[in-house]
C-alpha positions as CSV (number, residue, x, y, z in Angstrom):
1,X,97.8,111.0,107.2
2,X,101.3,110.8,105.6
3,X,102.4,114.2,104.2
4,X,102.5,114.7,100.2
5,X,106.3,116.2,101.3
6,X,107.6,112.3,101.8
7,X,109.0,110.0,98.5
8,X,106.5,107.8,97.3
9,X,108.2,105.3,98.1
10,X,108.8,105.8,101.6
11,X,104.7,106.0,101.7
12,X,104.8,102.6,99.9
13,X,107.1,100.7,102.2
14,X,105.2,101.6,105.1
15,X,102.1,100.2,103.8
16,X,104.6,97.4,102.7
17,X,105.7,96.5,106.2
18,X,104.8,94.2,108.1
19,X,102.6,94.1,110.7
20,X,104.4,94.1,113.9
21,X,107.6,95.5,112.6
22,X,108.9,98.5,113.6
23,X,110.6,101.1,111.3
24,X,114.0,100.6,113.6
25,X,113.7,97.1,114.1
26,X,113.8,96.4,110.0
27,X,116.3,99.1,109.4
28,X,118.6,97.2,111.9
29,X,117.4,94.0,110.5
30,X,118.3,94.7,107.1
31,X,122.2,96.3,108.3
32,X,121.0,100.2,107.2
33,X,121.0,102.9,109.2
34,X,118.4,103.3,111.3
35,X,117.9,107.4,109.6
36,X,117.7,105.8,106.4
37,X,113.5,106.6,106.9
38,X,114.4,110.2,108.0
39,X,116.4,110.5,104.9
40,X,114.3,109.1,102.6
41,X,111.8,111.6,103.6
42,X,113.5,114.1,103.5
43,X,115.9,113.4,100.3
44,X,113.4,111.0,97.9
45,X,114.2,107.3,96.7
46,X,116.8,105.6,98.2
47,X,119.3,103.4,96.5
48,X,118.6,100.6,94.8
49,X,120.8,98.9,97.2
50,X,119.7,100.2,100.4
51,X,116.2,99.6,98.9
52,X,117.7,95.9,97.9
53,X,118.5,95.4,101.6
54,X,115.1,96.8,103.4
55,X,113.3,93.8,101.2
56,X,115.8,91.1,101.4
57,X,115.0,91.5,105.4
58,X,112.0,90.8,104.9
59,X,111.6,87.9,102.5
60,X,110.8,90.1,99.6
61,X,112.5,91.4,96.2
62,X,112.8,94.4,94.7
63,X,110.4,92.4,91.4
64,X,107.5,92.1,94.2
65,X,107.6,95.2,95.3
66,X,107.3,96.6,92.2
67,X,104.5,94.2,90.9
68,X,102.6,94.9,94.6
69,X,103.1,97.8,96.1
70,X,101.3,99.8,94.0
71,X,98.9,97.5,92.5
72,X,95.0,96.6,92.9
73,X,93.9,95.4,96.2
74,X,94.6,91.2,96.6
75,X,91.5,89.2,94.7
76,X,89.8,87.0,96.9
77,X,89.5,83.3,95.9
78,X,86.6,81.2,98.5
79,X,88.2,78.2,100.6
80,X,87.6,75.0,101.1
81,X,83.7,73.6,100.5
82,X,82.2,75.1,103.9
83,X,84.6,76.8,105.0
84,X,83.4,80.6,106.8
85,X,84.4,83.9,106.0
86,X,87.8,83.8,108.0
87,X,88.8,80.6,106.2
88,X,88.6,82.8,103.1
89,X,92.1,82.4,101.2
90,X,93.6,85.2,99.6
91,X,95.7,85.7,96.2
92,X,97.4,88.1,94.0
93,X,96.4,87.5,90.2
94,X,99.5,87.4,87.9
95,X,97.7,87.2,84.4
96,X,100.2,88.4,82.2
97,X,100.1,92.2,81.6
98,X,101.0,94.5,77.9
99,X,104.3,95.9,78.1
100,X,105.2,99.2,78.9
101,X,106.4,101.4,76.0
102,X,109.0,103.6,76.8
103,X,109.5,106.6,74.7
104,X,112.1,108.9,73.3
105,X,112.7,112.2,75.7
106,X,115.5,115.0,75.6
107,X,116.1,118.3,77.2
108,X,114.1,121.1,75.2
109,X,115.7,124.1,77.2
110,X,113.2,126.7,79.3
111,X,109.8,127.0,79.1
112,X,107.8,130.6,79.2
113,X,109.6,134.3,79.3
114,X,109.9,134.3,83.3
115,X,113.3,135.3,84.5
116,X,113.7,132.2,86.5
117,X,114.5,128.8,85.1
118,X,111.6,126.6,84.1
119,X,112.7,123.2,82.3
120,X,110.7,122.5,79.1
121,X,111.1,118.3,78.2
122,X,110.3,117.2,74.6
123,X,109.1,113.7,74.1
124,X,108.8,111.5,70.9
125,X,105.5,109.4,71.2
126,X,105.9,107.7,68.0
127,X,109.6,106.5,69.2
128,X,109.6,103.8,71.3
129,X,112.8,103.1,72.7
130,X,112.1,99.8,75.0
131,X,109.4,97.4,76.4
132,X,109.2,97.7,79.9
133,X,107.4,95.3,82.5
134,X,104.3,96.8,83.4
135,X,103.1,97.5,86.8
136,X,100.2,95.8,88.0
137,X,98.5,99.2,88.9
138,X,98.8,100.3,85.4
139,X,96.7,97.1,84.1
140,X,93.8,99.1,83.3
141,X,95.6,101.9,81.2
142,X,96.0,101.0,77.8
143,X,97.5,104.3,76.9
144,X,100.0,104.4,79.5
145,X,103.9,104.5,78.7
146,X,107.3,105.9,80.4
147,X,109.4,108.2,80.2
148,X,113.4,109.2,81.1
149,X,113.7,112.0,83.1
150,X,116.2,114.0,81.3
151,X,116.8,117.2,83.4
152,X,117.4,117.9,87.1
153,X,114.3,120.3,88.2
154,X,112.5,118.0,89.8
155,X,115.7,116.7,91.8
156,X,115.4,115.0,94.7
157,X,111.8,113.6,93.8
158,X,112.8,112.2,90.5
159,X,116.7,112.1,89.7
160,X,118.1,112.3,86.1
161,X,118.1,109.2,84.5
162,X,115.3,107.5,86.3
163,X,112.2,106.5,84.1
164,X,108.4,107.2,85.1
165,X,105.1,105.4,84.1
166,X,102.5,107.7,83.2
167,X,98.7,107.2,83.1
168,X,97.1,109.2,81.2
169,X,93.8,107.8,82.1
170,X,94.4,107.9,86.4
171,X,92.4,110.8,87.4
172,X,94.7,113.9,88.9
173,X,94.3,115.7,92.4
174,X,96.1,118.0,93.8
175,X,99.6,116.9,94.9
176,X,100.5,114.5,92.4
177,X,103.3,114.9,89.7
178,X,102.2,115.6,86.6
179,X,103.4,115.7,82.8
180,X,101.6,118.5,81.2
181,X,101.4,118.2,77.3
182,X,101.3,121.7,76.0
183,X,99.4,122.9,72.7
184,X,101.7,122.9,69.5
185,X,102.8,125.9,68.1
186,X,100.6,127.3,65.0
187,X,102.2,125.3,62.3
188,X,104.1,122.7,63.9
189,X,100.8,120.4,64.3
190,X,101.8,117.2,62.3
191,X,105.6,117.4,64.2
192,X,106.4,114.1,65.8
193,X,107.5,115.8,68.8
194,X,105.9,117.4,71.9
195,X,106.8,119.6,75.0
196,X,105.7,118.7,78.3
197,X,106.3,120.1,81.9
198,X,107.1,117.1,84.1
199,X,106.3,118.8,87.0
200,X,104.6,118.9,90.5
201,X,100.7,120.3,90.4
202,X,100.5,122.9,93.7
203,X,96.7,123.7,92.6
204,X,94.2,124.8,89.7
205,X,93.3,128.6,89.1
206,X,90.3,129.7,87.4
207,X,93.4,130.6,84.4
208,X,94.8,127.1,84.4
209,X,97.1,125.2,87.0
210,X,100.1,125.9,89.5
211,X,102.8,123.9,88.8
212,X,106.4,123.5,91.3
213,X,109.5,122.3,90.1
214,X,112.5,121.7,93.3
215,X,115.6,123.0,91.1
216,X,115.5,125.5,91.6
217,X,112.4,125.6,93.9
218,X,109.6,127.7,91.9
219,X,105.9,127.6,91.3
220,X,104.6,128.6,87.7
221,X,101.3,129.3,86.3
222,X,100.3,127.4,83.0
223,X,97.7,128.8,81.1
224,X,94.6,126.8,80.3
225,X,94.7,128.0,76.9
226,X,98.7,126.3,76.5
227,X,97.5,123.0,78.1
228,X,96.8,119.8,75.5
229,X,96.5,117.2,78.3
230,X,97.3,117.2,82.2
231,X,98.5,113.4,82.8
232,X,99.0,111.9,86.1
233,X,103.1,110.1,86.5
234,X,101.8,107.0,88.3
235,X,105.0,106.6,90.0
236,X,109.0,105.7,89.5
237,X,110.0,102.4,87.4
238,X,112.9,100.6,89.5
């Protein structure tokens, strides 16, 4: 079992891999160094080059990856007339998916009266700043969208600048990353903006939910009572 402490997307290019091809043997391959895994497991995403170079090596793109590697399993399409089981061919559907709506999102200072840090984001549902290519895994989410990360508290997971899908209708365990909408203020109901937590979810309390943040490294606890919606972040838009 991989730990939850390695990037996404290190988990995804192992599944990615191919069979019979070591970690070394495709780092060499694709003319990285061979601690680029180490790293990324340690550190997050790589770059988009290094990340360019790992798929090149292996016949793949940085658009495939993205429409496959977190998508549906492949849909199975019966051979030939009489053909058995193993004949069986397999194929990925490419049915042409809703774009992605990616809204407005800005720094809206610290959240809470703790003494340390805790980054509050606003977003702007009702301002949609680009259409994004959808993932295939998001296919079944009508109400999913994405979102700039603005701030650096959740730095090396997710780095400034970097946009997330979320899904608000993916069920959420324990280890994912999270945005948490929290309740509007008393008067500010028909407001056009929101604060979320973008954050990582550590556990839930009979009081509401543990939430980490890695810059500074902290763990909070949200009240039930401040929480609107808890909304899985599917994963990071290259």
């Amino acid at each position: 079992m991989i730990s939850r402490d390695e990037s996404q997307i290190y988990r995804e290019l192992m599944r990615f891999r191919p069979e019979g091809l070591s970690p070394n043997a495709w780092a060499v391959s694709a003319g990285v160094s061979r601690t680029v895994w180490a790293d990324m497991r340690r550190h997050g995403n790589p770059s988009r080059r290094t990340l360019q170079k790992l798929l090149e090596a292996i016949g793949s793109s940085l658009a495939e990856f993205e429409a496959l590697r977190l998508g549906p399993e492949p849909r199975r399409f019966p051979g030939k007339a009489g053909a058995g089981v193993g004949d069986a061919q397999w194929a990925w559907a490419h049915a042409p998916l809703p774009p992605l709506p990616l809204i407005a999102s800005a720094l809206a200072g610290e959240w809470g009266e703790a003494e340390d840090p805790v980054e509050l984001t606003e977003i702007r549902p009702d301002e949609l700043l680009e259409s994004l290519p959808r993932p295939v895994s998001l296919a079944g989410d009508p109400d999913a969208y994405a979102v700039t990360i603005v701030g650096d508290s959740m730095w090396p997971r997710f780095h400034p600048g970097r946009r997330v899908a979320v899904s608000p209708r993916s069920p959420v365990a324990i280890g994912d990353d999270v945005l948490v909408r929290l309740r509007r203020p008393s008067g500010d109901e028909n407001s056009r903006r929101e604060f979320v937590l973008i954050k990582h979810l550590v556990r839930r309390t009979a009081r509401g939910v543990e939430l980490r943040q890695f810059n500074p490294d902290l763990t909070v606890e949200v009240h039930s009572d401040a929480v609107q919606a808890l909304e899985k972040i599917a994963g990071e838009l290259i």
